[in-house]
LOVO-592030 format. One line per 2 residues: number of its first residue (from 1); for each residue z, x, y of C-alpha. Coordinates in steps of 0.02 Angstrom, whole numbers, plus 50000, padded with zeros to 5 digits. Example, Ala and Ser with C-alpha at 12.3 -4.5 7.8 and 13.67 -1.06 7.14 Angstrom:
1) 50390,50615,49775; 50357,50684,49947;
//
This chain:
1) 49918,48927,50922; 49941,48879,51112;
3) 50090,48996,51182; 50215,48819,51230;
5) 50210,48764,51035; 50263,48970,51000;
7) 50400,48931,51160; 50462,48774,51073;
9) 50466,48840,50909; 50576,48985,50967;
11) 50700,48865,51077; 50718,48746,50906;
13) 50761,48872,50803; 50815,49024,50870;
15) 50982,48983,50894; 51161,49036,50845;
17) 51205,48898,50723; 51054,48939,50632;
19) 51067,49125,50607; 51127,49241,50459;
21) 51208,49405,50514; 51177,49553,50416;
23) 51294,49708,50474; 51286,49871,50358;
25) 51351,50043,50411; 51534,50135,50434;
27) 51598,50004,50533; 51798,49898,50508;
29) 51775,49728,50458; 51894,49665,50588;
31) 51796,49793,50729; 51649,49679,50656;
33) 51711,49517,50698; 51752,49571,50838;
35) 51600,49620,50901; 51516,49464,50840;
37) 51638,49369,50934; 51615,49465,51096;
39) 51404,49462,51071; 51396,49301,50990;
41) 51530,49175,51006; 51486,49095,51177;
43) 51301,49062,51144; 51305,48861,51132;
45) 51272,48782,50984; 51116,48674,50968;
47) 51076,48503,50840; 50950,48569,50725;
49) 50830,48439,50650; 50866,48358,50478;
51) 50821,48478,50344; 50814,48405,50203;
53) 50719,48410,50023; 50581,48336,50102;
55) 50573,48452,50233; 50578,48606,50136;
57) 50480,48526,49972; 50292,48475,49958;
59) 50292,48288,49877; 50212,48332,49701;
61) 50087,48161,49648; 49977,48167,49512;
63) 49820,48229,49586; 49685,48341,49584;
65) 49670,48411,49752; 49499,48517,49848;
67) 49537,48638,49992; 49397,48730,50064;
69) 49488,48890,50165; 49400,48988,50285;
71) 49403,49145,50413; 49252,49176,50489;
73) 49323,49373,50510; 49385,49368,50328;
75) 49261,49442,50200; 49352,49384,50024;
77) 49268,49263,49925; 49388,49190,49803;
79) 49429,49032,49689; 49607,48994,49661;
81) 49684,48846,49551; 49841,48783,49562;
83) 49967,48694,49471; 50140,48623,49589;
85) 50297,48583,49490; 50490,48566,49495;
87) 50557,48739,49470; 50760,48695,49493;
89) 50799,48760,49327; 50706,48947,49347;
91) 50782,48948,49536; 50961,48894,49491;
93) 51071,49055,49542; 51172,49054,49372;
95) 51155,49138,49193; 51058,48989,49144;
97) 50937,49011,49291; 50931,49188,49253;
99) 50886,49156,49082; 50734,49037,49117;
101) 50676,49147,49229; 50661,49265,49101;
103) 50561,49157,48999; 50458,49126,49152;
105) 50446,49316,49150; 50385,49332,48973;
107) 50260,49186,48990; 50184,49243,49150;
109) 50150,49415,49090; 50087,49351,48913;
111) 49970,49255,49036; 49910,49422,49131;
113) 49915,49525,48954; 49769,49405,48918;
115) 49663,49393,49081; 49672,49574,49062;
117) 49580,49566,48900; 49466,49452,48963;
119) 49391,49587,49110; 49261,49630,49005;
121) 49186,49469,48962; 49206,49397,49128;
123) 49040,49324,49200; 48933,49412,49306;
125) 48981,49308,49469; 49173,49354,49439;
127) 49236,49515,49480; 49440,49498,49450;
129) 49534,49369,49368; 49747,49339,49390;
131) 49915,49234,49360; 50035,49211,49468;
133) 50188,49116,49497; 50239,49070,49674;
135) 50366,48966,49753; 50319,48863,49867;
137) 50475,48750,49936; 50649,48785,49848;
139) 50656,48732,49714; 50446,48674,49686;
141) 50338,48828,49622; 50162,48835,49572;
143) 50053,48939,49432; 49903,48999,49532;
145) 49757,49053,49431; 49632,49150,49555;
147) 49464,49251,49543; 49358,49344,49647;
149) 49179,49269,49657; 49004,49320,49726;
151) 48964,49243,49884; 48914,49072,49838;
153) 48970,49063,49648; 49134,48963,49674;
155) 49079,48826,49583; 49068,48964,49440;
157) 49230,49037,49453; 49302,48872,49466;
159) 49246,48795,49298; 49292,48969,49215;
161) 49457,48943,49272; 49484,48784,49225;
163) 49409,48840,49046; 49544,48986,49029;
165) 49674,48836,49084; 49600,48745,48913;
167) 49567,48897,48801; 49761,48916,48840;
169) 49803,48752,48774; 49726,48775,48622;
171) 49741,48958,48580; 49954,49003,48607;
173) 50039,49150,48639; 50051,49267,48478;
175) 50213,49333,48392; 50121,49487,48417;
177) 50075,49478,48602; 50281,49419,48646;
179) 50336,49561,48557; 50222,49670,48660;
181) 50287,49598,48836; 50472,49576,48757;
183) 50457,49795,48729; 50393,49807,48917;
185) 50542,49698,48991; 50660,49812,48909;
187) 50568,49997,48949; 50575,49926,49135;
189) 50741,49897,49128; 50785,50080,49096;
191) 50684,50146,49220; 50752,50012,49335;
193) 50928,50086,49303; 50866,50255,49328;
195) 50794,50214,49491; 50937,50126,49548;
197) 51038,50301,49526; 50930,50354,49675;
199) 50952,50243,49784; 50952,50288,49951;
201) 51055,50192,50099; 50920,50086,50157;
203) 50859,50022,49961; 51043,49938,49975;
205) 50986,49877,50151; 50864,49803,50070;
207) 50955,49742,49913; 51067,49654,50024;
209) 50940,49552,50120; 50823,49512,49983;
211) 50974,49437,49886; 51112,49390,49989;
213) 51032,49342,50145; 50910,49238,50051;
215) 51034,49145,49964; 51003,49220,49798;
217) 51130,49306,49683; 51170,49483,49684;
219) 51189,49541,49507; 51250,49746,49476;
221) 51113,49825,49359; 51238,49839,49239;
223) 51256,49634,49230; 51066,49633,49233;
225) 51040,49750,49099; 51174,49680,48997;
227) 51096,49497,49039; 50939,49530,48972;
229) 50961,49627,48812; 51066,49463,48778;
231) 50949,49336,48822; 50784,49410,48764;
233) 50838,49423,48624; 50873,49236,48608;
235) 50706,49172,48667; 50589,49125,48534;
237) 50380,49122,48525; 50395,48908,48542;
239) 50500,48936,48699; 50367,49021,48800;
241) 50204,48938,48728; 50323,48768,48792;
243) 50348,48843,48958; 50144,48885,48973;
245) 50099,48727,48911; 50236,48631,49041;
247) 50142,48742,49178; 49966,48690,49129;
249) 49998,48512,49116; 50084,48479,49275;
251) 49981,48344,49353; 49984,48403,49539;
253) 49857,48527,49546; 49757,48603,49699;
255) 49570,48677,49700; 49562,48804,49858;
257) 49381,48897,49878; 49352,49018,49995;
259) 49173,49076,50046; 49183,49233,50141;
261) 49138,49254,50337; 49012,49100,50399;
263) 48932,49095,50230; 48895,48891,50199;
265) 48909,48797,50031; 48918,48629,49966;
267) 49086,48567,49980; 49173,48549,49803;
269) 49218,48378,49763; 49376,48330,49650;
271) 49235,48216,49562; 49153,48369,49505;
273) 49336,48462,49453; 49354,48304,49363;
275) 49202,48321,49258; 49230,48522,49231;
277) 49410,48494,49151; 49316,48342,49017;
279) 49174,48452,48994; 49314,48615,48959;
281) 49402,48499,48844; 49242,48489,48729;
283) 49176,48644,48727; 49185,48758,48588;
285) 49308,48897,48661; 49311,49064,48608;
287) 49477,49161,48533; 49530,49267,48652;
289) 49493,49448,48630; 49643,49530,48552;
291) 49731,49680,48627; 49723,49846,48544;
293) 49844,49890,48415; 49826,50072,48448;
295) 49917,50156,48580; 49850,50283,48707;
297) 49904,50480,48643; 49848,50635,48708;
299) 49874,50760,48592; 49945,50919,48669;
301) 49810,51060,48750; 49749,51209,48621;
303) 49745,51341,48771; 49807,51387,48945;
305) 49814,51521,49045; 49968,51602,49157;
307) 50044,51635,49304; 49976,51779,49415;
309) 50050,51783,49558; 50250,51742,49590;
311) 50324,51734,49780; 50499,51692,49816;
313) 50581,51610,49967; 50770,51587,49911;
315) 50833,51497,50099; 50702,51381,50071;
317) 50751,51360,49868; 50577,51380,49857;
319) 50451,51477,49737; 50250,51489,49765;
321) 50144,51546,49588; 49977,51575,49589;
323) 49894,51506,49436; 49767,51598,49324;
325) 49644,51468,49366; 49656,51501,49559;
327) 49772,51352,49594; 49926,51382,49691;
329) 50104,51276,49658; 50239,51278,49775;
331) 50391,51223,49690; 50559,51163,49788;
333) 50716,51127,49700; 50838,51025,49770;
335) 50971,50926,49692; 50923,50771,49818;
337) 50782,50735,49695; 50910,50695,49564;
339) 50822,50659,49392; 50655,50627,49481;
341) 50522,50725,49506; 50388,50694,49649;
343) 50210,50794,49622; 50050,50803,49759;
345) 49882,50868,49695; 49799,50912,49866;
347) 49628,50991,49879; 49488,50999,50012;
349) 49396,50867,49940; 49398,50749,50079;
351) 49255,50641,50111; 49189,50741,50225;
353) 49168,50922,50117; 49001,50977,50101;
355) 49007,50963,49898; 49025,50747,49919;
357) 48861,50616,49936; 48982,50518,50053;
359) 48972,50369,49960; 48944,50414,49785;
361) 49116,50520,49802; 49213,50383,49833;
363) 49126,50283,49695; 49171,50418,49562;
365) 49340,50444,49620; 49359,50237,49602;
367) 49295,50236,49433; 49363,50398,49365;
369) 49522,50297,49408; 49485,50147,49325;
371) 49431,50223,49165; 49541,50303,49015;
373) 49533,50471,48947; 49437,50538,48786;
375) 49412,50383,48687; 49527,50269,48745;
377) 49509,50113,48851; 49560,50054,49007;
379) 49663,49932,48920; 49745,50041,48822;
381) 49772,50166,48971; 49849,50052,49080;
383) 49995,50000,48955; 50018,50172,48911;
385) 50057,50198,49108; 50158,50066,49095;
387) 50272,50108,48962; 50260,50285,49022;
389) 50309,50235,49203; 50163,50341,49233;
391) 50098,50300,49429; 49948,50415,49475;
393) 49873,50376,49653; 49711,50443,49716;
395) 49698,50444,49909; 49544,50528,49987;
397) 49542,50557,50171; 49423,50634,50298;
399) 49468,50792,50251; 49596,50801,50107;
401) 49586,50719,49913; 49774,50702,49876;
403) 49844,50651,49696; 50027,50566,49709;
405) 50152,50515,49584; 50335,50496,49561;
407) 50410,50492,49395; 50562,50539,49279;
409) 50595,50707,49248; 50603,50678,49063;
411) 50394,50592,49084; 50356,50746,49230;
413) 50270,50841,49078; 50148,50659,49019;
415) 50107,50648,49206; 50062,50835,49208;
417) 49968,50795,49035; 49870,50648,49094;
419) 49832,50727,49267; 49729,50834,49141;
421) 49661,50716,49059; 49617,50629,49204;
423) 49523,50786,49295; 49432,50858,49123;
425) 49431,50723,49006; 49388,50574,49075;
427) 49203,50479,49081; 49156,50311,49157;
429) 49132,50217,48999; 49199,50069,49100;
431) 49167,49959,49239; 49002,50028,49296;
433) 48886,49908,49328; 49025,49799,49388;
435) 49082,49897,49525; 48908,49947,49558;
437) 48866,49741,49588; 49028,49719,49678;
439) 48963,49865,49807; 48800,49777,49829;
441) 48879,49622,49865; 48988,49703,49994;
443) 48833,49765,50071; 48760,49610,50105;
445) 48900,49547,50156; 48909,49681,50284;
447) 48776,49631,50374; 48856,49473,50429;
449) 49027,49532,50455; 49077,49560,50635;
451) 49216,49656,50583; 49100,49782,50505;
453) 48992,49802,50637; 49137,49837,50756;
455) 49206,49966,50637; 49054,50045,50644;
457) 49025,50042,50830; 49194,50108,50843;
459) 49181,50276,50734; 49006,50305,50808;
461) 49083,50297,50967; 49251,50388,50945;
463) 49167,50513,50834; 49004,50515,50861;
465) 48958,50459,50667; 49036,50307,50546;
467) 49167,50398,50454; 49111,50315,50277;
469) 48927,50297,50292; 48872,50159,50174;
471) 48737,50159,50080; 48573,50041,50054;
473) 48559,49911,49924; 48404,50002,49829;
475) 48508,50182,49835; 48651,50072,49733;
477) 48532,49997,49601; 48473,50155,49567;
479) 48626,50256,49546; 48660,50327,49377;
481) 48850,50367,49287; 48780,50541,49285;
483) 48756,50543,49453; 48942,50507,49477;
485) 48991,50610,49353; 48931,50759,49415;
487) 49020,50704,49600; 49188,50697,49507;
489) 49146,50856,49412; 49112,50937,49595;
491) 49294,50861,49669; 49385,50918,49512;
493) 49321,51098,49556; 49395,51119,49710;
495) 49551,51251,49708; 49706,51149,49706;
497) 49887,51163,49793; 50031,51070,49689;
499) 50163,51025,49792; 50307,50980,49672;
501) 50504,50936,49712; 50653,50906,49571;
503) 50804,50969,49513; 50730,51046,49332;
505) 50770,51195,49285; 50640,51328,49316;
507) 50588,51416,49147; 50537,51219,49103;
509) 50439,51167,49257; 50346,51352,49213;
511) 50304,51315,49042; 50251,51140,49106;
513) 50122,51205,49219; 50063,51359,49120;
515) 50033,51220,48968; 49963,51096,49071;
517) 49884,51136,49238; 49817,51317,49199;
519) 49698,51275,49072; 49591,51173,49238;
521) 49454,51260,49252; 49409,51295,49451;
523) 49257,51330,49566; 49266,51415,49725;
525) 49366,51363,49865; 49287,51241,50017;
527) 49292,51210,50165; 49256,51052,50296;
529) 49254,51017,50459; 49405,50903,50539;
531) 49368,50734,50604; 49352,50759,50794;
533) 49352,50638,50939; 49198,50674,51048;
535) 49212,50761,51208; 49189,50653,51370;
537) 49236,50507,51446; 49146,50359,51402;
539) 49189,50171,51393; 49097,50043,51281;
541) 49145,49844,51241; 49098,49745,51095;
543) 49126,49577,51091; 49215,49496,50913;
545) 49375,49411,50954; 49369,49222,50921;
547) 49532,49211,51013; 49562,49251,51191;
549) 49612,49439,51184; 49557,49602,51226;
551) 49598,49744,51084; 49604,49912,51174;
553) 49591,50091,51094; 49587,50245,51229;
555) 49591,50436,51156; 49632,50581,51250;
557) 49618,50749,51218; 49659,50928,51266;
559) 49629,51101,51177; 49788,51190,51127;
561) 49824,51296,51014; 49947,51234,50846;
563) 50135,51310,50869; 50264,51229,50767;
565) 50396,51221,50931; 50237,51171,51020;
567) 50198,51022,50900; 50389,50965,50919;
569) 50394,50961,51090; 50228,50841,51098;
571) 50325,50732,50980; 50463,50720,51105;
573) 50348,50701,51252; 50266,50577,51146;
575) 50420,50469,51121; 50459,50484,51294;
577) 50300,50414,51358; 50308,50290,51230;
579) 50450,50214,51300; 50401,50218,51486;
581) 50216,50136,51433; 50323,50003,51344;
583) 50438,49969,51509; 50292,49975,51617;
585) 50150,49886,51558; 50250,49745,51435;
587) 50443,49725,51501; 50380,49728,51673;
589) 50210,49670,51687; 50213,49544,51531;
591) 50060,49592,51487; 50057,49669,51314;
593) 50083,49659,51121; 50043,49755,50983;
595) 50058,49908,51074; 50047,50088,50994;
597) 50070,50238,51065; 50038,50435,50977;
599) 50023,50605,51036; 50014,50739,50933;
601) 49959,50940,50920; 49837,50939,50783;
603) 49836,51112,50690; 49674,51060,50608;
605) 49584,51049,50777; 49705,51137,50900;
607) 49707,50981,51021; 49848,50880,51090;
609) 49771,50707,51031; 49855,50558,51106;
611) 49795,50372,51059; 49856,50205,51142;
613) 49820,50039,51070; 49866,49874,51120;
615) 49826,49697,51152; 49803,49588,51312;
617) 49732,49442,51403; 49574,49492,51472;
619) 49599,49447,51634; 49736,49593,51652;
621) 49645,49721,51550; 49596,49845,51658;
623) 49758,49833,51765; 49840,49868,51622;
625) 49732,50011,51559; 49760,50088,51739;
627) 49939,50084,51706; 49924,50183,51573;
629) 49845,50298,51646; 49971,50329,51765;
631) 50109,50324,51672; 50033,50484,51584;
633) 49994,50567,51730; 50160,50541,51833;
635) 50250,50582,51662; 50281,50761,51689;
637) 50368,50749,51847; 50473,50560,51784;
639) 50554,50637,51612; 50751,50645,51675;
641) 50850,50741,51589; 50950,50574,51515;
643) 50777,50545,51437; 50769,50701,51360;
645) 50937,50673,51265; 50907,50556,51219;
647) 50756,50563,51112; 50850,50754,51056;
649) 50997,50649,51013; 50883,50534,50927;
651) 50817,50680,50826; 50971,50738,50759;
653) 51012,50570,50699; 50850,50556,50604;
655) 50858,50740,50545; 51026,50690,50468;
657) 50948,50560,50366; 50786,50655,50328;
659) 50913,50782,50235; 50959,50670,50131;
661) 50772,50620,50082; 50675,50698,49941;
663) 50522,50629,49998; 50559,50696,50189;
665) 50553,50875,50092; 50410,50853,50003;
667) 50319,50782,50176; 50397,50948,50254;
669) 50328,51068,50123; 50183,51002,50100;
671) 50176,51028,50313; 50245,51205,50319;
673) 50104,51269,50161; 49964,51198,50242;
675) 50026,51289,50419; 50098,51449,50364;
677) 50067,51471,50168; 50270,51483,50177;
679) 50387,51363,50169; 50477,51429,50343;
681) 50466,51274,50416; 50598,51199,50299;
683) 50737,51308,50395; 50660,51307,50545;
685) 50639,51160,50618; 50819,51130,50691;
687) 50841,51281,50750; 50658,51276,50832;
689) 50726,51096,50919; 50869,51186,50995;
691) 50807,51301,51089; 50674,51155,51165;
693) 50695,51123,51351; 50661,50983,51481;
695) 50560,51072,51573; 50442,51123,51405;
697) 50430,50961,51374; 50378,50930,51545;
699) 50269,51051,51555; 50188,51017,51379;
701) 50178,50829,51444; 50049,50852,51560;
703) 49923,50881,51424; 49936,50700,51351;
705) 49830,50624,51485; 49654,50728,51513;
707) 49545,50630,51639; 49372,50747,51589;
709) 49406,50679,51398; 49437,50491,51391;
711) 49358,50376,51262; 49415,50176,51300;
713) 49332,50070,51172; 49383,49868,51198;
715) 49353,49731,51069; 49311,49574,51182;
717) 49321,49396,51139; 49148,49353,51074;
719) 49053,49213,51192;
//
C-alpha cells in the first residue's frame, strides 16, 4: 500500500469525533474529565463519511462465488467454503440475542464434534478439516468450512467439503451428540467462574475493551451463568438441526483456494462448484462415524516410590524434594495462586542434546502429543481434556523440553496422572502416516519457499548450523513408529525438575507427587551445548522482500561471566539504549519501524548478547545501521542520571505488579533453580536493584556494542 493512501487513511479517520476513550486505574471521575477536556477538547472536529449498512455490510445475492488467494511468501495450502447470512438475531445485545447465540454455540460445536470424527477417514490429500463462524459486517456472519490440502489437490478438498455440507443435510444432529456439547457448555461454565476469581487487573482491562468498547454487552458471570443454565435448558434437538440447516442453505456462498508459494493450478470455476454440489446431492453418503460412548479413565498407579531428599527455604515459602527416581520438585506456596495450580516439567531435552536425531525428536514429541494413553483414542483423549480442563503443552527449545499446564487445584492430581500417562503409557497408534505425508509435503515445499531458504541462510550464518536441520524425503518414507518410539522413550529419560506454584496444603501436594511422579522411571542426567552466535564480524545479504524494505538483524557479543546484579544491570542498560536507538534512528531520522532492541547476560553462555532488529528503506540502511552503532558506543558516557531513574523507577512499578503475579513467580523460580539450585533469587532481587548504580550501569554498558564480534545479516528486496 503506497504510504499517501496510509496518510489519508489516518487524516479520515483518526480524529476526535471518531474515537472511544477507555480510562482504567485509581483515578476521580471528575479529575478524568478533566483531563480529557484539557488533552482533548480543542482538537477540531471533522465530517466523517456516511457509514451506513452498506458501508459496514457485504450485499448478500444468491451466488456461488470463486476466489483464488495467494502469497507468494505464504506456504499454506488450504480450501475454505463459505456461507454469508443475516446474523441480527445472534448479534442483538439482549437475552434474546444471548440466547441464539447459544444455539449458535451448540450447533457450531455439534458441527466440530463431527469433523473431529471424521480425521480418520479424511482423504489422503486433506490433512485438517474445521467449522467456524465469523462475522463479517455487523450484523452479516458466515459458516466457513476449511481444510488443509496437498499442494495441488484443491479441487479435492473442495468437493469433500461441499459433500460434508450435504452429508449434513441429510444425516442431523443426534439427541445423543446435543447432550454431549449441552454437558461441555455447562463444565466450561464452572471453570469460567473459577477463572474469573483470578482475575488479575489487566483481564478486566481486557474485559472492558472486548465488551464495552466494542459495543457489546457486559454481562457479570453470575448473569451469564445464571443465563445459560436457563436457556440451555430450553433449547431443543429441532432448534439446532434448524439453525445448521438455515446455515447450509444460505444462498450466498464463496469458494476461496489457496495454493501455497508460486505453485500454479487451474483456476476453479463456479461451473465446476456447480456440478460438485449436483453430483454431492446424488451420491450415496456415508453415516457419519459415531463418537465413542466410553470415556477416557486412568485407573490409579499400583506403585511409587518416595521422597529422598527434603530442603527447606522458609523466606522464599519454598521447599526442594528430591524424588526416589532422581527427579527434583521445587514447590512454592503462595496464596497469589489462589485455587490454581501452575506446573513446568523441564528437562535437558532440547533439540540439541546428544540423545535426539534432530528431526525424529520433534516428530515423536508431535505425535506422542497427538495420541491417547493405554488404549484409548485421540478422540476420546481430547474430550476427556476437555471436561477435565486438562491443558498439557509441550515446548522444545534449543536446549530445554518444557511441559506446561495450568489447572484447578481440585484437577492438579488428573494433570499429575495424565502427565504419567503421557511419559510411560502412551504409543503412536495415531496419526502416523499422516503426519509423516504432511512432513514430506513440507519438504517439497521447502525447496521453493524463499522464506525457508532465508531461515536457513540466517541460522547458518548467525550460528554457524540451521538450528532444526530437516531431513530428506527418502529418510521420511522410511521412518518407522519404532524409530520414534524409542526417541520419546530417550526424552522421557532425562532427569526432570518440576517447578510447581499453589496455595495446597503440603502433606497433599506430597502424596500427589510420591503417587504420581515417583513411579517415572529415569536415565542418567544430560547435558548439551547452548546455542551460540559465532565469533567474528561478518556481514551477508539475501535478497527475498517483494516489497521495498530492508530487514536488518545485527548480534553482538562479549564474554562475561553470569551474576544476578550483573544480569540486572544489562537489563537496565538495555532499556536505556533502547530508548536512545528509538530517538535516534526513528523520531529523528524517520527512518525506522519494527524496531527491536535486547541485551542480555546469558548464564548459559556467560556473554552479554545484544540483538537489534528493524526495518528500513534501503536507500538509508547503512546510515542507519551506523547509527546504531554509535549510539552503543557513545552510550556509556550519554546515560544521565534522569535516565537512570527512570528506568529504576520504572522497575519498581513493574516489580509492584509482578508481586501480584503467580505466573511472575513461577518465571522467577524457575530462573533462580536453574542459576543457583535455591530459590534466593525470589528475595533478592529488590534488594540486589538497590544497591545498583549509574555508574555500574555505565560501566556494564560498554559491553553491549563489541566491534571484534558483529554479525549484520540483511534481508533485501528480491530483484
Amino acid at each position: 500500500m503506497p504510504v499517501i493512501e496510509l496518510q489519508q487513511y489516518y487524516k479520515m479517520w483518526y480524529v476526535p469525533n471518531n474515537m472511544q476513550l477507555l480510562l482504567v486505574g485509581d483515578i476521580q471521575p471528575n479529575e478524568a474529565e478533566k483531563l480529557i477536556r484539557e488533552y482533548f477538547a480543542d482538537l477540531p472536529r471533522k465530517t466523517l463519511p456516511i457509514r451506513d449498512k452498506d458501508y459496514y455490510e457485504p450485499k448478500l445475492t444468491k451466488q456461488i462465488k470463486v476466489d483464488r488467494l495467494g502469497d507468494a511468501q505464504n506456504s499454506n495450502s488450504q480450501v475454505n467454503y463459505l456461507w454469508r447470512f443475516d446474523d441480527s438475531a445472534s448479534q442483538a445485545q439482549t437475552e434474546m440475542g444471548f440466547a441464539q447465540h447459544l444455539i449458535d454455540q451448540l450447533a457450531l460445536n455439534s458441527l466440530s464434534q463431527r469433523f473431529r470424527e471424521e480425521k480418520n477417514q479424511l482423504p489422503t490429500a486433506l490433512s485438517s478439516l474445521s467449522a467456524r463462524k465469523i462475522p463479517v459486517g455487523k450484523t452479516t456472519s458466515a459458516l466457513v468450512f476449511s481444510a488443509n490440502v496437498e499442494k495441488q489437490s484443491h479441487r479435492i478438498g473442495a468437493k469433500y467439503l461441499i459433500e460434508q455440507a450435504e452429508r449434513l443435510k441429510h444425516y442431523l444432529v443426534t439427541q445423543t451428540e446435543l447432550d454431549k456439547q449441552k454437558e461441555k457448555i455447562l463444565l466450561q461454565l464452572e471453570n469460567d467462574k473459577l477463572n474469573q476469581q483470578n482475575f488479575t487487573f489487566e483481564d478486566w482491562v481486557q474485559t472492558m475493551i472486548s465488551t464495552l468498547l466494542s459495543d457489546k454487552r457486559y454481562y457479570s458471570q453470575d448473569q451469564i451463568e445464571k443465563m445459560t443454565k436457563e436457556e440451555i435448558a430450553k433449547i431443543g434437538l429441532a432448534e439446532v438441526n434448524q439453525r445448521i440447516q438455515h446455515w447450509l442453505n444460505a444462498p450466498d456462498q464463496i469458494l476461496q483456494y489457496m495454493p501455497p508459494l508460486n505453485v500454479e493450478i487451474p483456476p476453479i470455476l463456479p461451473v465446476e462448484v456447480q456440478q460438485w454440489w449436483l453430483a454431492a446431492k446424488q451420491a450415496d453418503l456415508t453415516v457419519p462415524p459415531e463418537s465413542a460412548k466410553e470415556k477416557m479413565t486412568l485407573p490409579p498407579l499400583k506403585q511409587a516410590g518416595s521422597i529422598v531428599k527434603e530442603q527447606r527455604f522458609p523466606d522464599q515459602h519454598t521447599v526442594r524434594w528430591t524424588l526416589s527416581n532422581g527427579d527434583i520438585v521445587v514447590w512454592l506456596k503462595s496464596p497469589l495462586a489462589k485455587n490454581k495450580t501452575y506446573f513446568v516439567a523441564q528437562s535437558q531435552a532440547g533439540s540439541n542434546a546428544p540423545i535426539i536425531q534432530d528431526w525424529k525428536g520433534k516428530l515423536a514429541i508431535q505425535l506422542i502429543g497427538n495420541n491417547a494413553p493405554l488404549n484409548w483414542t485421540r478422540n476420546q483423549m481430547v474430550e476427556w481434556k476437555e471436561n477435565h480442563h486438562i491443558p498439557l503443552v509441550i515446548r522444545q527449545s534449543f536446549d530445554k523440553l518444557n511441559i506446561l499446564s495450568t489447572v484447578e487445584n481440585d484437577k492438579f492430581s488428573d494433570l499429575l496422572r495424565f502427565y504419567y500417562a503421557q511419559q510411560k503409557e502412551t504409543t503412536i497408534k495415531e496419526e502416523f502416516e499422516r503426519t509423516k505425508t504432511d512432513m514430506i509435503h513440507r519438504i517439497e515445499l521447502q525447496a521453493h519457499s524463499d522464506e525457508f531458504k532465508r531461515n536457513l541462510a540466517w541460522e547458518t550464518f548467525v550460528y554457524g548450523h540451521p538450528i532444526n536441520p530437516q531431513p530428506i524425503v527418502q529418510q521420511v518414507e522410511k521412518l518407522t513408529e519404532a524409530e520414534l518410539m524409542q526417541q520419546w522413550q530417550a526424552l522421557s529419560n532425562v532427569p526432570v525438575t518440576y517447578f510447581i506454584v499453589n496455595d495446597m496444603e503440603e502433606s497433599k501436594v506430597w502424596s500427589l507427587l510420591v503417587q504420581n511422579l515417583t513411579p517415572i522411571e529415569k536415565g542418567k542426567a544430560i547435558s548439551s551445548k547452548p546455542l551460540k552466535v559465532l565469533a567474528g564480524n561478518a556481514e551477508e545479504k539475501f535478497a527475498m522482500n517483494p516489497e521495498p524494505k530492508d530487514n536488518v538483524y545485527i548480534a553482538w557479543f562479549t564474554q562475561d561471566n553470569w551474576e544476578a546484579k550483573k544480569a540486572l544491570m544489562v537489563e537496565f542498560a538495555s532499556s536505556i539504549a533502547s530508548e536512545k536507538l528509538s530517538q535516534k534512528m526513528r523520531d529523528e531520522t524517520l527512518g525506522i519501524y519494527s524496531k527491536r532492541f535486547k541485551s542480555r547476560l546469558q548464564g548459559e553462555t556467560n556473554r552479554i548478547q545484544t540483538t537489534l532488529t528493524f526495518s528500513s528503506n534501503p536507500e538509508i540502511t547503512e546510515k542507519l545501521i551506523e547509527i546504531a552503532k554509535q549510539v552503543l558506543i557513545d552510550l556509556p558516557k550519554s546515560i544521565t542520571s534522569e535516565e537512570f531513574a527512570t528506568v529504576k523507577r520504572y522497575f519498581y512499578q513493574t516489580e509492584e505488579s509482578q508481586q501480584q503475579s503467580a505466573e511472575a513467580w513461577l518465571e522467577r523460580l524457575i530462573y533462580s533453580e536453574n542459576h543457583f539450585h535455591t530459590p534466593q533469587y525470589l528475595t533478592e532481587i529488590k534488594p540486589l536493584v538497590e544497591i545498583i548504580t549509574l555508574d555500574e550501569v555505565r560501566e556494564v554498558a560498554k559491553y553491549l556494542y563489541n566491534s571484534e564480534n558483529q554479525r549484520v545479516f540483511i534481508t533485501t528486496p528480491k530483484k
